[in-house]
C-alpha positions as CSV (number, residue, x, y, z in Angstrom):
1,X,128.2,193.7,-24.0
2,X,126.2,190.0,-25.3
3,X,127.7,187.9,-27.0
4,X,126.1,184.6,-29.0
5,X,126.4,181.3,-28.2
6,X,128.8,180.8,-31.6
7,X,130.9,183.4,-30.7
8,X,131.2,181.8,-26.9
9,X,131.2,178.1,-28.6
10,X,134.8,179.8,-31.0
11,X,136.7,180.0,-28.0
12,X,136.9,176.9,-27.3
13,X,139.7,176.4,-30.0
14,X,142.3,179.0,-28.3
15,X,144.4,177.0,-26.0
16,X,145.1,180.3,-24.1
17,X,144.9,184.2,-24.4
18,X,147.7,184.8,-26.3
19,X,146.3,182.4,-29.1
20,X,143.3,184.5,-28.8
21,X,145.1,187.7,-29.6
22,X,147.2,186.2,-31.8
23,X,144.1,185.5,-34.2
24,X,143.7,189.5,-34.4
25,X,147.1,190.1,-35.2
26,X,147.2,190.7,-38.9
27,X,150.8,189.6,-41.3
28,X,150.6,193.7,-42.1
29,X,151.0,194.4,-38.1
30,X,154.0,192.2,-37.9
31,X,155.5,193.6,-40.7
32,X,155.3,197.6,-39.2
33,X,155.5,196.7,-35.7
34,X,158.5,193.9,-35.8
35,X,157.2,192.5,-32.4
36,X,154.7,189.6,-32.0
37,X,154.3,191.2,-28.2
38,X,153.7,194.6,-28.9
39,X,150.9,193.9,-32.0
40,X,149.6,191.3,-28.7
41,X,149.4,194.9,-26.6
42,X,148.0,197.0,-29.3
43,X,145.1,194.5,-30.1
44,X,144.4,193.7,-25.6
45,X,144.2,197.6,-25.4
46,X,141.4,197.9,-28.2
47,X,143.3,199.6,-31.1
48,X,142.1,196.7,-33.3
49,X,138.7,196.8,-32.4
50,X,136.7,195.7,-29.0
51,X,138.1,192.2,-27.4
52,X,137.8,190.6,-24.1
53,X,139.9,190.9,-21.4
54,X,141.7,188.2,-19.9
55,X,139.5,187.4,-17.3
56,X,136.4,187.4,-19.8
57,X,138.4,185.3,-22.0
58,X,138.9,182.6,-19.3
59,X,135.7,182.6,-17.8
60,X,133.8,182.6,-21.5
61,X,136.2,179.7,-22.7
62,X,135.4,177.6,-19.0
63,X,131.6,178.3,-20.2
64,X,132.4,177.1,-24.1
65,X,134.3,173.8,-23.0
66,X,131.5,172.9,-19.9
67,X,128.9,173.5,-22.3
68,X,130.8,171.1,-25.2
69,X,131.6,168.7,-22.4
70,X,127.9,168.7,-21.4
71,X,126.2,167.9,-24.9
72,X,128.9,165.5,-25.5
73,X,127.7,163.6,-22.4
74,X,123.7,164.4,-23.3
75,X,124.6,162.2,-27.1
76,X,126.8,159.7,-25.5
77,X,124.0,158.7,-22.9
78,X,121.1,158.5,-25.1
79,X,123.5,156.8,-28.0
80,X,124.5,153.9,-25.7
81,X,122.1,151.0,-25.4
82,X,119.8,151.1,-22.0
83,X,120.4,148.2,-19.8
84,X,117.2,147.0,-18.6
85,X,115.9,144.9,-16.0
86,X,113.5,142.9,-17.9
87,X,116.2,141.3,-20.2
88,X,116.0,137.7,-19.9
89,X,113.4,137.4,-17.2
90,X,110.9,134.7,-17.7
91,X,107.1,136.7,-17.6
92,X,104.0,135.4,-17.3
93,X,102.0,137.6,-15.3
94,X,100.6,140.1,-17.5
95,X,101.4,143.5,-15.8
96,X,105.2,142.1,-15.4
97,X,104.8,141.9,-19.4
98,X,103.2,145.3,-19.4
99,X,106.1,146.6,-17.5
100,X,108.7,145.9,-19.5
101,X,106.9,146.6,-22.7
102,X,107.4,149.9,-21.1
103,X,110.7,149.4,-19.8
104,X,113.2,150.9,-22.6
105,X,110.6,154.0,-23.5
106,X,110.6,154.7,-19.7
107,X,114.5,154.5,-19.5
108,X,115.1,156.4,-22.9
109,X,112.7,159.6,-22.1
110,X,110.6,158.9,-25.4
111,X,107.3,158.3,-23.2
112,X,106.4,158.7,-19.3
113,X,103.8,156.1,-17.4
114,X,101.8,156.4,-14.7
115,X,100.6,152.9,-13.1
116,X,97.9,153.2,-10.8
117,X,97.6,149.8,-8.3
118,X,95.2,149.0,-5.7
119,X,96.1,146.0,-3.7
120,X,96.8,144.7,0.0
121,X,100.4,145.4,1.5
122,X,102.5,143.5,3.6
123,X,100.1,144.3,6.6
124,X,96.9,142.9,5.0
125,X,95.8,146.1,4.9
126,X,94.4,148.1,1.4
127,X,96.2,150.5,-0.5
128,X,96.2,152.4,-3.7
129,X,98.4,155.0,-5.4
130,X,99.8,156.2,-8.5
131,X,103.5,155.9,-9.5
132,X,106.0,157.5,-12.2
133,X,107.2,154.4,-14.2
134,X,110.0,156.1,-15.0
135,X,111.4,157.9,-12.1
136,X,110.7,154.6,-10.0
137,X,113.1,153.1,-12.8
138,X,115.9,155.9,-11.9
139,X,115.9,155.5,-8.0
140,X,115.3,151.7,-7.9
141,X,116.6,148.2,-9.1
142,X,113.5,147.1,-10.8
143,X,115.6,143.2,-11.0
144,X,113.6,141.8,-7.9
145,X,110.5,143.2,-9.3
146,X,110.9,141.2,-12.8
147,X,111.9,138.3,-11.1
148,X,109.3,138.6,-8.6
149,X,112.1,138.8,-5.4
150,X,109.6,141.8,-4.6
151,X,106.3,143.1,-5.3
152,X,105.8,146.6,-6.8
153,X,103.2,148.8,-4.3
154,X,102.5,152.5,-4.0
155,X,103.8,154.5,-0.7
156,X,103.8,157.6,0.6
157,X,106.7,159.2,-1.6
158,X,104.8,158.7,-4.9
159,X,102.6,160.7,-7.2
160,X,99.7,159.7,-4.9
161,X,99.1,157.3,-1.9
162,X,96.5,156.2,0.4
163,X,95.8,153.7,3.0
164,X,92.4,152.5,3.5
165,X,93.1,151.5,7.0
166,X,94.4,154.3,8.6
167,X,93.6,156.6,6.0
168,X,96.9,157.9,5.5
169,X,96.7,160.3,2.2
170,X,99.8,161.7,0.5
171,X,100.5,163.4,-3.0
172,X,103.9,164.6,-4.2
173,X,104.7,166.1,-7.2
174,X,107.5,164.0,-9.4
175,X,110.4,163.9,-11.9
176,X,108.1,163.9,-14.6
177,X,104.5,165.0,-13.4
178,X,103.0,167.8,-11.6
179,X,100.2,166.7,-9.4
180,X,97.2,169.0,-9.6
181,X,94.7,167.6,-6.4
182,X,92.4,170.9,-6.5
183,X,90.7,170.6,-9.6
184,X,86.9,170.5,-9.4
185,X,87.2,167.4,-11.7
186,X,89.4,165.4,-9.4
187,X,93.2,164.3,-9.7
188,X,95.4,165.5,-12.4
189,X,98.6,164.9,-13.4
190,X,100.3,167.5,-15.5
191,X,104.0,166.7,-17.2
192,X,106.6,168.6,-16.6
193,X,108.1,169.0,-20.2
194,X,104.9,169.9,-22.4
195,X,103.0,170.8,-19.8
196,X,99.7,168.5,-20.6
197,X,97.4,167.0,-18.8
198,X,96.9,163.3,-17.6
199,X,93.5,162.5,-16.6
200,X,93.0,159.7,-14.6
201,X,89.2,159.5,-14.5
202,X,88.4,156.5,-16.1
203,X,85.3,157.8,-17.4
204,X,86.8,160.5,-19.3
205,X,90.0,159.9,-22.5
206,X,93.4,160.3,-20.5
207,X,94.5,163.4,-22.0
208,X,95.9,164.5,-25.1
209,X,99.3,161.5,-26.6
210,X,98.0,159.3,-23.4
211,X,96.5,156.2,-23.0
212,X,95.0,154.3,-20.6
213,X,95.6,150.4,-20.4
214,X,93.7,148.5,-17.7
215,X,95.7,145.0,-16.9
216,X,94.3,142.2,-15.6
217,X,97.3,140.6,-13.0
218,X,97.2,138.0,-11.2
219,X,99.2,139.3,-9.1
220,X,97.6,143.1,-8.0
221,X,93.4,143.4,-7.5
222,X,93.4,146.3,-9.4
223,X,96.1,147.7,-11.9
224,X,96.2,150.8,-14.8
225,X,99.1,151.8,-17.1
226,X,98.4,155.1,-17.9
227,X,101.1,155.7,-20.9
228,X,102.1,159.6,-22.1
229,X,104.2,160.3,-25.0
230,X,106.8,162.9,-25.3
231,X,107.3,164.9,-28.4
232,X,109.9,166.9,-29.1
233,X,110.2,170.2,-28.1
């Protein structure tokens, strides 16, 4: 038997399974029958039409109230303003700026970023590598970063990653992007939600609502900000 979602969503509003039955039970029944319980029974064993049992009753209301609980969470989140790192950070180098230009977009969901940076790590040693903006934003305190406490670098557990030295080479699929690394046209980066497709050749347009920013840092030899926006779906 199926039932819709506003059928499942009504029984949320029955305290229990008595209430339930009770909204079957007509003023007509009460008057022939003279028993509350009994018109209960007649209406649980179907002579009113088909109803749930007990246990479907309990485990469709446990569905309703999760599911109620669950959007009510979804609005609250994105109606409550997004602390961000950025806030009151003094900025002068430009991909710093960049980066929290980006910062609140990132947080909200309304676009994804990819930054691409070549630069030297901690070692002296050259890397490059592609990072999701906003993932990077979920799993890390971005605070040192805007205050420059740290400096933000690829490594192995983003999008992609390479080491010139040793010639380390990873790729991992993200939060937000797919990586594609077979295409005959190079790297591409495919988002999850809408499924389209971030190029990152810079000879070529980024994709359909992307961009492609190239920064000039003082900080980094080599920085891009490719931006993608999400519509909704």
């Amino acid at each position: 038997m199926e039932y819709s979602a506003l059928f499942y969503s009504s029984l949320s509003k029955f305290k229990a399974y008595e209430d339930y039955l009770d909204s079957k039970v007509t003023a007509v029944d009460l008057f022939y029958l003279q028993s509350r319980e009994l018109a209960r029974k007649l209406v649980e064993h179907g002579h009113k039409g088909t109803v749930l049992s007990r246990e479907e009753f309990e485990e469709r209301k446990a569905a309703a109230e999760g599911a109620e609980t669950e959007q009510s969470n979804t609005f609250y989140s994105r109606s409550r303003p997004v602390t961000l790192a950025s806030t009151g950070k003094e900025l002068k180098d430009n991909f710093l700026k960049a980066l929290a230009e980006r910062e609140e977009a990132n947080r909200s969901g309304k676009s994804t970023s990819v930054i691409f940076i070549r630069d030297s790590n901690t070692l002296g040693q050259e890397v490059s590598g592609y990072i999701d903006y906003a993932q990077r934003l979920k799993t890390q305190d971005f605070e040192p970063y805007f205050s420059r406490k740290k400096k933000l670098m690829p490594g192995p557990s983003d999008l992609c990653y390479y080491n010139w030295k040793t010639q380390v080479s990873t790729s991992n699929s993200s939060t937000n992007f797919q990586v594609i690394y077979d295409d005959p046209n190079g790297i591409l980066f495919q988002h999850k939600k809408d499924k389209k497709i971030l190029n990152v050749d810079p000879l070529v347009p980024p994709g359909e609502d992307s961009t492609r920013t190239l920064i000039q840092s003082d900080l980094y030899t080599h920085v891009v900000i490719l931006d993608h926006s999400i519509r909704s779906i």
